[in-house]
C-alpha positions in Angstrom: 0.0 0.0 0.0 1.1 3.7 -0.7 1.7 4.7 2.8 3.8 6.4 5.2 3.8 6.3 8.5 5.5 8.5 11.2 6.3 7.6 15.2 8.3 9.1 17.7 9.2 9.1 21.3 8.1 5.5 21.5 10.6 5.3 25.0 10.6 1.6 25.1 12.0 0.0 28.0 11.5 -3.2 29.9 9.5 -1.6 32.2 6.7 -0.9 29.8 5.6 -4.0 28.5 2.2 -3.3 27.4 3.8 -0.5 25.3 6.9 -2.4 24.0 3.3 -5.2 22.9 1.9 -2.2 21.3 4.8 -1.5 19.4 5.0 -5.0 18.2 1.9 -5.3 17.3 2.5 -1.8 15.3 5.1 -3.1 13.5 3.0 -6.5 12.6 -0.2 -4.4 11.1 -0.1 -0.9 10.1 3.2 -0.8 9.4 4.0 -3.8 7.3 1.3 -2.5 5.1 3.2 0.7 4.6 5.5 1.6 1.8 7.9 3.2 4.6 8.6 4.0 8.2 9.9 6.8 10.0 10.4 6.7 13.6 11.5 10.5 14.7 14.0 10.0 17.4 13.2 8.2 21.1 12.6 5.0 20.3 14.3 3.7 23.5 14.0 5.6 26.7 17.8 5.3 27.0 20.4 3.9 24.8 24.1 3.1 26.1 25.8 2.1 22.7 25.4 -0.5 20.1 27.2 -3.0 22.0 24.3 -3.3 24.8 23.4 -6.7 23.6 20.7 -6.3 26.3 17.9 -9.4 25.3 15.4 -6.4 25.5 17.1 -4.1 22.6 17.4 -7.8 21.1 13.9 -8.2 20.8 12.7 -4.5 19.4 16.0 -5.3 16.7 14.6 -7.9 15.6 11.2 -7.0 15.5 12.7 -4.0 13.2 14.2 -6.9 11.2 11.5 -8.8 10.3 9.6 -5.9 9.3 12.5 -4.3 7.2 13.1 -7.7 5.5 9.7 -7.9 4.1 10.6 -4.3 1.4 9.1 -1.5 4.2 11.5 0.9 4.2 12.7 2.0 7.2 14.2 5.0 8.6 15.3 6.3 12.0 16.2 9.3 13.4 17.9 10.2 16.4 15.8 11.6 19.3 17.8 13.4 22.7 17.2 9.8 24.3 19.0 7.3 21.7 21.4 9.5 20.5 24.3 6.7 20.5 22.7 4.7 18.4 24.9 3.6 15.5 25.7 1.7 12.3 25.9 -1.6 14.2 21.7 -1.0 14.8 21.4 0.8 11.6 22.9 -2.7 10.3 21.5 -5.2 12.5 17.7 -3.8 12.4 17.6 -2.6 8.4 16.9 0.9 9.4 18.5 3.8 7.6 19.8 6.6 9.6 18.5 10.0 8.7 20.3 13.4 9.5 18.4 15.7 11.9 16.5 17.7 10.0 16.0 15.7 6.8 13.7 17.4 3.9 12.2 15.1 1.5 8.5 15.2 -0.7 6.1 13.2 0.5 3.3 12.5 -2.2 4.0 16.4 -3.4 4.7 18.0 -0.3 7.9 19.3 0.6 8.0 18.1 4.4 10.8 19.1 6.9 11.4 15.8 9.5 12.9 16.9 12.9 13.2 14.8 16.1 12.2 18.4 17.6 14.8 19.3 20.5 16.4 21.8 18.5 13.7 23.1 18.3 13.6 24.4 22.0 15.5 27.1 22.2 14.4 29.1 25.0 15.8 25.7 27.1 19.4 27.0 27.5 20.9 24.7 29.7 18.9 22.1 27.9 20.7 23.2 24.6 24.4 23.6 26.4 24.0 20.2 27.3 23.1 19.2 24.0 25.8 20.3 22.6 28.0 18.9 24.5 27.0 14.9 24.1 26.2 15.6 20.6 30.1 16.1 20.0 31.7 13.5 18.1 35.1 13.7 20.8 32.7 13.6 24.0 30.7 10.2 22.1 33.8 8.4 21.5 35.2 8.9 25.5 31.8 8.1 26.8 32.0 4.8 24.6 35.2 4.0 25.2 33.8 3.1 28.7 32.4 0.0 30.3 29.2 -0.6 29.4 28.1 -0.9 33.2 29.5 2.6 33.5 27.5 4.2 30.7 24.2 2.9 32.3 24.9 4.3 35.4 25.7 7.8 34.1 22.8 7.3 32.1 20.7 6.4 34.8 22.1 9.1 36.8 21.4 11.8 33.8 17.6 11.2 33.7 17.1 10.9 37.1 18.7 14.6 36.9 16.7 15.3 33.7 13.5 14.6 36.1 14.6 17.2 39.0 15.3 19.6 36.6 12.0 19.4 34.2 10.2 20.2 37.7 11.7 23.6 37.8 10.8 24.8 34.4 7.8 26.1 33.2 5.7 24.1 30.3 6.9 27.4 27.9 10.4 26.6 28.4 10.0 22.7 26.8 7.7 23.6 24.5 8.8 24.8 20.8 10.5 28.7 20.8 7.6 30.2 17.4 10.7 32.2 16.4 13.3 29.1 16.1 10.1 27.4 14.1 9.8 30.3 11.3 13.3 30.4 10.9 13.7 26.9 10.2 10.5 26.9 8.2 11.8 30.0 6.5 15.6 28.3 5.9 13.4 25.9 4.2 11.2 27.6 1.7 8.6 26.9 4.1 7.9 23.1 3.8 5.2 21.5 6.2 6.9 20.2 9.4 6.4 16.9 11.7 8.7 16.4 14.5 8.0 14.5 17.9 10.5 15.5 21.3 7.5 17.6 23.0 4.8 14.9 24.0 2.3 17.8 22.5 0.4 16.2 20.0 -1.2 18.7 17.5 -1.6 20.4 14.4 -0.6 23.9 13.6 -0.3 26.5 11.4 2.1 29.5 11.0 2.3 32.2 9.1 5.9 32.6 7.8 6.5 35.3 5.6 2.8 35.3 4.1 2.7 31.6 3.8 0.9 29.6 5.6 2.9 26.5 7.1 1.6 23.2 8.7 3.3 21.9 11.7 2.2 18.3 12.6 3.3 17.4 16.7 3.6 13.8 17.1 2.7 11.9 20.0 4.4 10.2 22.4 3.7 6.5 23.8 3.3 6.6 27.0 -1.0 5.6 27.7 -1.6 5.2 24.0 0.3 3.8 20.6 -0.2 6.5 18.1 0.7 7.0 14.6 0.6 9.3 11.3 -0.3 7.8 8.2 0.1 10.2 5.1 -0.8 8.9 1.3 -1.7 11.1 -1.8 -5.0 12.1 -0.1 -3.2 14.0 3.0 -2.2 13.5 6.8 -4.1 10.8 9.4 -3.6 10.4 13.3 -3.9 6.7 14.4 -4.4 6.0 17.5 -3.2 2.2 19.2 -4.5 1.8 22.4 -1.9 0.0 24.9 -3.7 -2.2 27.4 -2.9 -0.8 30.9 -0.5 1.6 29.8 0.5 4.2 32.2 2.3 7.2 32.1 5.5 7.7 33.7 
């Protein structure tokens, strides 16, 4: 079928097993009847590295596998929790990795993909720290390390992440409207998905005298959602996840 489908800040972890189902199921239904999907960055709630053979990150691999193997392409982008991700997964699940943002047409449409982080501008600290583990010298020290070390920084990071978020105001993690026009305006003002805000919605600026859709995806904490888009436009699916609960 000539589909696409779009899902982001999934957060699978072992914790969450009616979600990780969810996702399973996902990848078993709507998505093996899709010409292609794009997951926008969080897929895991944390990753440590490629070499966290981890029989949990084996599972969602190979559940990426067998739906990859059957000709639905599928790409991945890297959200502010799975940034490590690498070309061992790319190779091992069939995924493609995509650059952060990525412009492509879809069915006509020029469409800007972001995971949606950068996006936040008004999040300094937020911003200084991404920075900082985004840089290609700081990855390769924090990967030279055991891999029981990198879990407990990890670990130790979003427990941090949590104290902090409590302090700042729902403006502050939300989208900055002036870091959105200028990316829409950089480029020639394409219609825009992106995840990274748990703020599903649809919106519409005005850049410039053009009007400009920007499409929030949700995340996956209570429900399984999805975007489909054909030639005919843009769909929200909903999954629901049997006694999900959000965390």
């Amino acid at each position: 079928m000539n589909t696409t489908l779009f899902v982001s800040d999934l957060h699978l972890c072992p914790t969450r097993p009616a979600i990780n189902q969810a996702f399973f199921d996902f990848l078993r239904g709507p998505a093996a009847q899709a010409q292609a999907v794009y997951i926008l960055g969080d897929l895991f709630e944390s990753w440590a590295g490629d070499d966290d053979d981890d029989p949990f990150n084996g599972s969602i691999l190979q559940a990426l596998r067998s739906l990859s193997s059957t000709g639905v392409t599928l790409y991945l982008m890297h959200g502010n929790r799975d940034f490590l991700i690498g070309q061992r997964f790319s190779a091992d699940s069939g995924a493609t990795l995509l650059p952060d943002p990525t412009l492509l047409d879809l069915y006509g449409t020029p469409t800007l993909l972001m995971h949606g982080d950068t996006l936040c501008t008004d999040d300094i600290g937020y911003q200084e720290f991404r920075k900082k583990v985004r840089d290609p010298r700081y990855q390769q020290q924090f990967l030279a390390q055991p891999l029981v070390n990198r879990k407990q920084i990890i670990a130790g990071l979003q427990t941090e992440n949590v104290e902090k978020k409590q302090l700042k105001s729902d403006a502050i993690m939300d989208v900055t409207p002036a870091t959105v026009e200028a990316v829409l305006r950089e480029y020639r003002y394409p219609r825009l998905i992106h995840g990274h805000t748990h703020r599903p919605a649809v919106h519409k600026h005005i850049v410039d005298g053009r009007v400009c859709e920007r499409w929030v995806l949700a995340d996956w904490y209570t429900t399984g959602s999805y975007l489909a888009s054909d030639a005919t436009g843009l769909k929200n699916v909903e999954l629901p996840v049997a006694g999900g609960t959000r965390v």
